[in-house]
C-alpha positions, -999 to 999 in steps of 0.1 A, spaced: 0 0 0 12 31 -9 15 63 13 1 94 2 16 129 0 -11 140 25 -5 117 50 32 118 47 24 157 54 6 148 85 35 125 96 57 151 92 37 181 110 18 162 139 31 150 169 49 120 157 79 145 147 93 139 183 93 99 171 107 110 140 134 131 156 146 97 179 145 74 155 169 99 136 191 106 162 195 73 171 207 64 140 229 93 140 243 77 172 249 41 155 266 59 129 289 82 150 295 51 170 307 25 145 324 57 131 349 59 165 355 24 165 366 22 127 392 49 137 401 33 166 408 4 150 432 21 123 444 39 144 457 4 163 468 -8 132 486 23 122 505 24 156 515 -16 152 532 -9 119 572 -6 114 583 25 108 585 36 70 622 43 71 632 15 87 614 -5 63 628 13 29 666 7 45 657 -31 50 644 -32 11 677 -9 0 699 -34 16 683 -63 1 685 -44 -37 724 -37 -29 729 -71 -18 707 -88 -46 683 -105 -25 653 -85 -27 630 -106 -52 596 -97 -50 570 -121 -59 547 -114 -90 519 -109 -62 534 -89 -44 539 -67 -68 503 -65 -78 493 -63 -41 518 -31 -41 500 -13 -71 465 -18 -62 476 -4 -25 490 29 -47 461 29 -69 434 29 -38 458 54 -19 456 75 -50 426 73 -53 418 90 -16 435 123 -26 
C-alpha cells in the first residue's frame, strides 16, 4: 500500500515528529559510533606498523645485496595499494 503525500504531510507536522526526531538521532548515534571504532581500529593498526624508514633501509639493503626478489603478487598487491591510496587524494 502506498503512502500518500497528504499523510506523509501529516506524519511530518503532527506530533509524531518527536518519534521522527529519535529514531533519527538514534541512527545518527549508531553511525557516530561504529564511526569511532573504525578509527580506533586504524588507528591500532597504524600504531602496530614498522616504521616507514626503517622499512625502505631493509628493502635498500636487500637491492644492494641482490636479495630483494619480490614475488609477482606482491607486486600487484603493491599497485592496487598505490592505486586505492591515490585514489583517496
Amino acid at each position: 500500500m502506498r503512502i500518500s503525500d497528504t499523510e506523509i504531510k501529516k506524519i511530518i507536522s503532527g506530533p509524531s515528529t518527536a518519534i521522527v526526531d529519535a529514531i533519527v538521532e538514534t541512527g545518527v548515534e549508531h553511525v557516530r559510533l561504529e564511526n569511532q571504532k573504525l578509527v580506533e581500529a586504524v588507528s591500532a593498526e597504524v600504531l602496530a606498523m614498522t616504521d616507514r624508514e626503517e622499512m625502505i633501509e631493509e628493502i635498500r639493503a636487500q637491492i644492494a645485496s641482490g636479495q630483494y626478489n619480490p614475488s609477482g603478487e606482491e607486486i600487484v598487491d603493491a599497485m592496487l595499494r598505490r592505486a586505492i591510496a591515490d585514489n583517496f587524494r
